[in-house]
N, C-alpha and C positions, 0 to 999 in steps of 0.2 A: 607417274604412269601406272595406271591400274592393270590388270587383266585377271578375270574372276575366275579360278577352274572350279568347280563341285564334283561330287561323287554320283555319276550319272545312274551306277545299280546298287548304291547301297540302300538299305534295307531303312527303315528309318528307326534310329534309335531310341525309344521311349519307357523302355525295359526300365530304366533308371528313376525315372517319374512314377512308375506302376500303372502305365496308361497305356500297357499293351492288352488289346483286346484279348477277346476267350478263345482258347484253341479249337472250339466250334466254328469261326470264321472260316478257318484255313481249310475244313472238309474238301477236298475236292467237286464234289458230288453237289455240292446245292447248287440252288438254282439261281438265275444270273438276278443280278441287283437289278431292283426294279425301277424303272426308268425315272419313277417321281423323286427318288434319292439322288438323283445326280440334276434332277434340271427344277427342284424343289428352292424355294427361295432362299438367304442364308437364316440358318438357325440364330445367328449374332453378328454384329460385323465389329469394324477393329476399335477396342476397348481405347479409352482416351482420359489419359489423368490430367487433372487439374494443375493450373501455374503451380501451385506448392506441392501438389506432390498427397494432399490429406484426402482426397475424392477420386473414386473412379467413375468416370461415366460410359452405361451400357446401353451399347443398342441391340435388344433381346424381342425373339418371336414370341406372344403369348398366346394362352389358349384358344385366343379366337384367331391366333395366326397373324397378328397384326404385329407390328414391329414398336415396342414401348421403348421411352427413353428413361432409365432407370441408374441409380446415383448410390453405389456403396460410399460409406464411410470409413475410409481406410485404419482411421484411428483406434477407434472400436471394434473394427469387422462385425458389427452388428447390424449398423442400422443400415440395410436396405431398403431402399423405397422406391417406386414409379413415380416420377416426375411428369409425365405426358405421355400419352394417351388417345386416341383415337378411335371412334369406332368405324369411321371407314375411310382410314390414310394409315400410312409407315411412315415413324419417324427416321429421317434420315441428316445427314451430314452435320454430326453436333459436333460444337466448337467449345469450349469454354471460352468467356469474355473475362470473366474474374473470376477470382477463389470460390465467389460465390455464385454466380449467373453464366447459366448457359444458353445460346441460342444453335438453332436447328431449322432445317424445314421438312414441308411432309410431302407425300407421294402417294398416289393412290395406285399402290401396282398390279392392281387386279382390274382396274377398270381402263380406259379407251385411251385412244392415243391423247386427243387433244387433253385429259386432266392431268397431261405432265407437263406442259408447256409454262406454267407456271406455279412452282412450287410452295409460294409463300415463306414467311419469315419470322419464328416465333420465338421468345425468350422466355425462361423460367428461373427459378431461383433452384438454387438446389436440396432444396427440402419441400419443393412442390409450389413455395407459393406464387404470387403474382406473375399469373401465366399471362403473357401477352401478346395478341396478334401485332407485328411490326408492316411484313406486307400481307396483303390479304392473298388469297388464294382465289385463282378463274370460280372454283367453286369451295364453300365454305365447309370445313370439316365439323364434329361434332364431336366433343371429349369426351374419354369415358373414364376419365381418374374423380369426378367429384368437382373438380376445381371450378372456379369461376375465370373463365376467359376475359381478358379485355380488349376489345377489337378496337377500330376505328385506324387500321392500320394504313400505309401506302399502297399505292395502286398496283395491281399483275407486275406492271411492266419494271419493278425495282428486284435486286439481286444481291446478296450478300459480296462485296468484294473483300473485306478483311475484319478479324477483331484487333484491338489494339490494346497496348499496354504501357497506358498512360496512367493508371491508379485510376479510371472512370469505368463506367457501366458502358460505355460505347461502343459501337462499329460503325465501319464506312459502308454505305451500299451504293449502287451503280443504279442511277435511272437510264434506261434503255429506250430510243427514241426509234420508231419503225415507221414508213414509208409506208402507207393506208393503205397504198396501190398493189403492191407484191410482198410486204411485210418485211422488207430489208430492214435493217440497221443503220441509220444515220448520222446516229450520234451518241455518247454519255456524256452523265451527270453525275460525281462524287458527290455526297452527302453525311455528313455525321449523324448517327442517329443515337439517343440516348433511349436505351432500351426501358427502361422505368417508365421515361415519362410517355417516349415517343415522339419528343421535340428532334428535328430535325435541323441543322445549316450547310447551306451550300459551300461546298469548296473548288468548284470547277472555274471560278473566278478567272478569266483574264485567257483560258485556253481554248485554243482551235474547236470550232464547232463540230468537226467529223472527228474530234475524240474516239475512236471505238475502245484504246483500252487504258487504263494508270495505273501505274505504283506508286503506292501510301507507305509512306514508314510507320515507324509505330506510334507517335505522336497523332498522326491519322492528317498530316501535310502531304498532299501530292505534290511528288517528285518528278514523274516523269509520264507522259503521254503518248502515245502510240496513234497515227491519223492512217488511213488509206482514203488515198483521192483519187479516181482517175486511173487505175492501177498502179498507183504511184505510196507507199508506205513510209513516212518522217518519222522520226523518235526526236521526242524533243525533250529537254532536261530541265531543271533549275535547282541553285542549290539550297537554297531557301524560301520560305512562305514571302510572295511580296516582289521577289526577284522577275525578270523577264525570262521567260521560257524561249529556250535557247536549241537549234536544231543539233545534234548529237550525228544523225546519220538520217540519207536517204537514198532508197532504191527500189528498183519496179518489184512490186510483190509479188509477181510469178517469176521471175529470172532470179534462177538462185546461184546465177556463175560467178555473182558481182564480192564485193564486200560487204556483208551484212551480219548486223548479230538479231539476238531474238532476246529481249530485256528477261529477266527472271525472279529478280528477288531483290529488295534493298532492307540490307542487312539489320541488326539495332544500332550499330555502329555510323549509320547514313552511305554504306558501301554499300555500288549495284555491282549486282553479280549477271552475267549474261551468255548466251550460250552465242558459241558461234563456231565455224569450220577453221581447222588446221589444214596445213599443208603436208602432209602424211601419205600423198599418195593415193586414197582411198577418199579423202578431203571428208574425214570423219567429221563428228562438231563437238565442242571438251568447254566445258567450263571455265570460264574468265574472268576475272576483278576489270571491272571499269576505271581507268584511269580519268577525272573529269579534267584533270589541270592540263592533261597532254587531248582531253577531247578524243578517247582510241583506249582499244584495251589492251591489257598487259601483254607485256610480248610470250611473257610463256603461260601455260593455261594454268589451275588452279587443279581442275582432273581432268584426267584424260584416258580412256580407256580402250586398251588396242585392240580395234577392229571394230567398234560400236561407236555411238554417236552418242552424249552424253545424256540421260535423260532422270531425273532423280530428285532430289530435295536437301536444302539445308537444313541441317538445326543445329540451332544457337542456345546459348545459356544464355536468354533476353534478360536476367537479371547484371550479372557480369559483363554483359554485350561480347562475349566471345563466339566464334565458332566451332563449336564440340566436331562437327563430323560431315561426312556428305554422303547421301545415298546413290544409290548408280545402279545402272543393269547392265550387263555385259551380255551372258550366255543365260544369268542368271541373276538375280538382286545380290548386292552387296552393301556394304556401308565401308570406309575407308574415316577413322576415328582418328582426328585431327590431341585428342585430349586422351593425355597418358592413360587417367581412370577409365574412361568409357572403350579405349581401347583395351586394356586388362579386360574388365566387366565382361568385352564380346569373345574373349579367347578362352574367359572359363564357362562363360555359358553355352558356347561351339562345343567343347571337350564333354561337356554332359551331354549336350543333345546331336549326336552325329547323325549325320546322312541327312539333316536339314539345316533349311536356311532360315534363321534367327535373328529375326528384325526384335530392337531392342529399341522402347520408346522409356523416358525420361521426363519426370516433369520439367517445364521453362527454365524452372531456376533451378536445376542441377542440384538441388539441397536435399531432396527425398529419398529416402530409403528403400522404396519403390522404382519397381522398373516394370514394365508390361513389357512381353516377350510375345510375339506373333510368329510359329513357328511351322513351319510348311516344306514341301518338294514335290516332287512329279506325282508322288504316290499317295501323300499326304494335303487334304483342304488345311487351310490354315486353324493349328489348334490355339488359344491364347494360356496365355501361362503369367501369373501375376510373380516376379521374383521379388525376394526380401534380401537385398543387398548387406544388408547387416548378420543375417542367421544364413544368408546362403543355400534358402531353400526356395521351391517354389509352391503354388497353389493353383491348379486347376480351375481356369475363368469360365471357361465354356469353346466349343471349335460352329467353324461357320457352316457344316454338313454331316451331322452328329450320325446320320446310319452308313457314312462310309468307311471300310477297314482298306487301310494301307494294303495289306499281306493282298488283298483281290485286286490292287492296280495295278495297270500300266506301264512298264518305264519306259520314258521320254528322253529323248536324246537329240543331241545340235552338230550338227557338223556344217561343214561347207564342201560343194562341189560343183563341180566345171560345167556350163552351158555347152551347146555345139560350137560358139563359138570363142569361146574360152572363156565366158565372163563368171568367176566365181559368185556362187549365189547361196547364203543360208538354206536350209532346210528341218527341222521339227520332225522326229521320228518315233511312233509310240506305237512299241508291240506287244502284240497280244500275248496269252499265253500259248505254251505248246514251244512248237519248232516249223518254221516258215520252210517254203514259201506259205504267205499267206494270200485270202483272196486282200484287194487294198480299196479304200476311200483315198483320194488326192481329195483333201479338204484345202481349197484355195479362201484365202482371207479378204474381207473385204478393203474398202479406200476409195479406190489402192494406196494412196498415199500413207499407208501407215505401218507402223511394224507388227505385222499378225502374232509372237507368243513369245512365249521364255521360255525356263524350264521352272514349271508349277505346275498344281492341275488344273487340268483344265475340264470342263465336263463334256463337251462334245465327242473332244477327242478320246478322253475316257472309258464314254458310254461307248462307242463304236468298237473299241480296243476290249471292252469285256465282252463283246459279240462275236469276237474272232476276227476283227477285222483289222489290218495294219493298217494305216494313220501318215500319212505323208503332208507335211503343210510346206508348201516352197515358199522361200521369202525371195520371190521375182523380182525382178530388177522393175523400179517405180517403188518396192517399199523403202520405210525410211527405219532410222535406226543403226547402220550398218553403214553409211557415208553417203556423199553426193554422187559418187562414181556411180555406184546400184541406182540411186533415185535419178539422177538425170538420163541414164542407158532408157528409161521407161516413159519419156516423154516421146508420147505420138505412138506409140507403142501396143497399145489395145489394139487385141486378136493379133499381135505380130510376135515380135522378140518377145514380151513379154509373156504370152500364148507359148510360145517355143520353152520357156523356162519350166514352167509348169509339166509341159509334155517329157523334158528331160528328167526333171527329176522323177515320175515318172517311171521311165526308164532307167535312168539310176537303180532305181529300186528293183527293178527286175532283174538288172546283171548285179547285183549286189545278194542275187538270191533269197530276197526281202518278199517279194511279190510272184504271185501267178500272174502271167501276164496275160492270162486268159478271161482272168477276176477280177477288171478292172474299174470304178465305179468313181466318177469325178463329181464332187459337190463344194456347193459354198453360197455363202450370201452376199446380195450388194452388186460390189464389183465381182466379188467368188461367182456371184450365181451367172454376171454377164458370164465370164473365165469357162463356165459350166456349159452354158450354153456353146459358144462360139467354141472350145474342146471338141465337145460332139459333133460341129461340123467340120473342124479343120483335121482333127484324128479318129476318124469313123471307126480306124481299125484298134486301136491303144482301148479305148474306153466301150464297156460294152454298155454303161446304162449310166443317167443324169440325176441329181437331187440341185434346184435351183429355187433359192427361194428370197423373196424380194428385189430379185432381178432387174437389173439397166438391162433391156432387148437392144436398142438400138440409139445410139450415141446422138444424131438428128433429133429424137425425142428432147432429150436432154434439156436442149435448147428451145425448142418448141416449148414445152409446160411452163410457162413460165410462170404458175402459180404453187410451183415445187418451193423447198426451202434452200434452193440454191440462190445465195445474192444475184443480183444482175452483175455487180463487179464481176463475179467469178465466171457467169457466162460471156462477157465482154474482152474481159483480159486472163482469166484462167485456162479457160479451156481450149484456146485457139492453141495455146501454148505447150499445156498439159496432153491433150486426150487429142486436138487437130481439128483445124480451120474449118469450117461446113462448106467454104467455095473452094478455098487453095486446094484442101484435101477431099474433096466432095466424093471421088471415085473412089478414095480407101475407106472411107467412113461407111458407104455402101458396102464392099468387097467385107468389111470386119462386121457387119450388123448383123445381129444374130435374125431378126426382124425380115431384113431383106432375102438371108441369105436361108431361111424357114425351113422349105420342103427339102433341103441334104439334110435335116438331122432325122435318124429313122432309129436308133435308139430307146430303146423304155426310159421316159423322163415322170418326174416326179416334180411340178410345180408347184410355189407357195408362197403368198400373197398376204397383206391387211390392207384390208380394205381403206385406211385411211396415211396410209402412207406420204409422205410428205416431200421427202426425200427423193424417192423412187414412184411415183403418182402411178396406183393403179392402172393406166392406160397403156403400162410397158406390158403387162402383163395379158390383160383385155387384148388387145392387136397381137400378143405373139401367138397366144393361147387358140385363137381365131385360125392363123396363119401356119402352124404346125401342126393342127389337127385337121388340115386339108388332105398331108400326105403321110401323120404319123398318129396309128391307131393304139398306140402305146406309151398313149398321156394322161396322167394320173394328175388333177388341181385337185385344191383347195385352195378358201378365201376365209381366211379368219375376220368378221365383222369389229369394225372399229379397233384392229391395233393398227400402230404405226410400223416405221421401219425396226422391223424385228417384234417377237412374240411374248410380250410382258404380262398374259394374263398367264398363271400355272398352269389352268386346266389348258388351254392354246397350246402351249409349248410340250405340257405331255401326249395331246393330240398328235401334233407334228411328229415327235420323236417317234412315239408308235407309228407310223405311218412310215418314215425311214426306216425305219427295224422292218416291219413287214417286205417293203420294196425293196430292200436289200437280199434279204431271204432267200425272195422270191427269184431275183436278177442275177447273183452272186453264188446261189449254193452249189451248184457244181461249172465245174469247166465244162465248155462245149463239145 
């Protein structure tokens, strides 16, 4: 049993490294960080060493801004080189396949929604050569390292699912089968791919046609299959290539009161690991060993951590086939080191780096002398630190938001407290400077179904918190993370109990002497922005002004677009369940519609859209936008052309942000 505490105001310690900024930061008097440093893309993302331990691979911003994949040599500490390249894509999600070849795929994050939809699939050698396209990309990028590309790769619609490590150049990818009609998902296809040559063999042999998902071991044998039919979701097993696939468990995919796990890993050992709910009360979900000879999982979990729902990663020494450690979030990231050394390893590198949280990556085979250290807290984006386990020193890799100083942020704090009707509920609290009360944003998360934060930074909440504004994010009953008790209290829920949480906390905040309760300003996106809207009509008096943007108006909509990227599954059998029936519940889904319910919101709103939205299809927007500005002259749009759900091009998202910074200003700066 885990349960993770951290140092919620300590200062973060780097005095020790020499990587405390210039006491020019700390001036009182300068001017507030400017808005492109927090919502700027990352300068790096998290560095990743090779099976042996001799290569680092970096994914680094270059001068035209573009994101290279770039390969030190550990040996030397000489040879750096760019490996790939792009002149209009970011390389992203690099994996190593072997000592020598790595593959990745690219992203065009400045341009439109639709060029993310399929990211393509390219491998390289790690001294640059034999660069090769594996799948092709919807649209074709253009190198700018020199190299000669080899194309002729697979189609859009294939996806990396694993690399392996079987002494080959290989990985498995997933071909993804959709429905021409509404572009559902119908089915997968495992495939080995040798990345050299780009021969390809099927491994989906002998499994259920509505496959949507498998676990491969490292041999690259699928083991285990995942189907949803009908609302209906099997897990089926087998323990060998050749064997009959054999059903493991089934139960309706929206009723989560039943018996069910959710598969997660099969180890090098041929052990599945799976997440599933404890009887604890709170019907948390902890980490479990698969028993396959009793068909059921181990009767005590593997982790488990008090008051959270288990969410994290293994890793193994895949040479030894053991398991070193398990990752986990509680309040905040942890690791829980199953292996003597790697436990030592995190208690001296804890003791050097205080008031942050010190994720410590290893190569596969536990044999290198190298460790990369990802080091972060509420105040700090995460810096990388390359350690040398043998001299015990470390070396400055690069951080993911190079013009932000610690000393001008935030601190972020988690507690929990009581709804109106007693249901405890998380909360995320990030204050400004000074001495409160302060005026407040109620930043609500979207989903709902998912858990909105930790304690890291975050840049929303950040940016608002250097403005003077207090920072409230409620984890509402319908988020997950925190047990089944919160998430199932939230089905059917939208504009009700789960409306009521947000409002309490909230109030919390003002008898906590946290908040003016005169300064109050509710925002969020998604499901935040419906949360936003429907706020403003059900507490006219709480909230004096709205920020909502990609917005569900009205739940009927939902269901109507059905050229959204919601499966039919999930309007057929999700949402009757989840959010409520369109005939049983007809009168409340009116009563909650932000849409129907229009002309009560008279509040200063601030609306915000892309126009290509998938998710949330511009038409929520269009009919609300219509329908509120009949009786409220205090509505501020925008419509960013071609993003999707949420704002991926820089300039778009620093747009937006100025435009929240203005409209708070203006709505916020003094009490009435």
């Amino acid at each position: 049993m885990f349960h993770q505490r951290r140092c919620g105001s300590c200062v973060v310690g780097l005095l020790v490294l020499g990587l405390a900024l210039s006491a020019g930061f700390l001036q009182a008097a300068e001017e507030p960080v400017p808005i492109a440093v927090f919502f700027a893309k990352p300068a790096m993302s998290r560095p990743v060493l090779s099976p042996s331990g001799r290569s680092l691979a970096l994914q680094v911003t270059g001068p035209s801004g573009r994101r290279r994949l770039a390969v030190l040599d550990l040996e030397t500490m000489k040879d750096f080189r760019v490996v790939a390249a792009f002149n209009d894509a970011d390389v992203m999600n690099v994996q190593w396949v072997n000592d020598d070849r790595l593959v990745f795929d690219v992203r065009n994050v400045n341009s439109t929604a639709f060029d993310r939809f399929a990211p393509g699939l390219f491998a390289v050698d790690r001294n640059g050569e034999q660069l090769r396209t594996l799948v092709e990309l919807r649209q074709t990028g253009n190198t700018s390292t020199g190299t000669a590309i080899t194309r002729r790769g697979l189609t859009p619609n294939h996806q990396l699912l694993r690399v392996l490590r079987d002494g080959t150049a290989d990985v498995v990818v997933l071909r993804i089968e959709f429905r021409r009609e509404t572009g559902d998902v119908t089915g997968t296809t495992p495939f080995r791919l040798d990345t050299l040559s780009g021969r390809v063999t099927s491994l989906g042999l002998g499994a259920p046609q509505e496959t949507l998902w498998w676990l491969v071991d490292q041999q690259g044998v699928p083991k285990l299959t995942v189907t949803q039919v009908d609302g209906q979701t099997e897990v089926l097993w087998r323990e060998r290539q050749g064997e009959e696939w054999r059903s493991i468990a089934r139960f309706p995919t929206y009723d989560l009161t039943g018996d069910r796990f959710e598969p997660l890993q099969i180890g090098p050992d041929g052990q599945l690991y799976l997440r599933a709910a404890r009887d604890d009360g709170d019907g948390t979900i902890a980490l479990y060993r698969f028993d396959s000879t009793q068909n059921r999982r181990e009767a005590e979990p593997l982790v488990a951590v008090k008051g959270f729902d288990f969410s994290g990663k293994l890793e193994f020494d895949w040479t030894t086939k053991r398991l070193l450690g398990v990752r986990y979030t509680g309040d905040a990231e942890g690791t829980v080191w199953f292996d003597p050394a790697m436990k030592a390893l995190q208690e001296t590198v804890d003791k050097r780096l205080r008031g942050t949280i010190n994720r410590i990556d290893v190569p596969e085979c536990g044999c290198s002398r190298w460790a990369v250290i990802s080091s972060f807290s509420d105040r700090q984006p995460t810096i990388y630190l390359l350690y040398d386990r043998e001299a015990g020193t470390y070396r400055r890799i690069g951080a993911q938001h190079q013009g932000i100083s610690p000393q001008r942020m935030a601190q972020r704090d988690f507690q929990r407290i009581s709804a109106r009707d007693g249901m405890q509920f998380p909360v995320h609290v990030t204050r400004p400077a000074g001495k409160g009360p302060w005026p407040m944003v109620v930043l609500v998360h979207g989903g709902p179904w998912v858990r909105g934060g930790q304690w890291e930074w975050a840049a929303d909440s950040q940016f608002l918190a250097s403005r003077g504004y207090l920072v409230v994010e409620p984890e509402f009953r319908g988020s997950t993370g925190y047990g089944s008790k919160l998430f199932l209290a939230g089905f059917k829920q939208w504009g009700l109990k789960m409306q009521d949480d947000v409002a309490d906390a909230a109030r919390w905040a003002v008898a906590q002497g946290l908040a003016d309760p005169k300064r109050i300003c509710i925002a969020g996106a998604s499901y935040g922005g419906y949360a936003t809207l429907i706020g403003l009509i059900r507490d006219p008096e709480l909230y004096r002004c709205g920020i909502a943007w990609a917005a569900v108006t009205d739940i009927n909509l939902m269901y109507d677009i059905t050229w959204s990227d919601a499966p039919d599954d999930y309007r057929q059998y999700g949402m009757p369940v989840l959010i409520g029936d369109r005939v049983k519940d007809a009168e409340q889904l009116v009563a909650t519609s932000p849409l129907a319910q229009a002309a009560r919101l008279r509040q200063p709103l601030l609306l915000a859209h892309g126009s290509s939205d998938r998710r949330v299809p511009i038409e929520h927007f269009k009919r609300f936008l219509d329908a509120v500005s009949k009786t409220n002259s205090q509505v501020e749009e925008v419509v960013y052309a071609e993003e999707g759900h949420g704002f991926e091009k820089p300039e778009n998202r620093f747009d937006f942000w100025s435009r929240v910074e203005l409209f708070l200003a203006k709505h916020l700066a003094q009490p009435d």
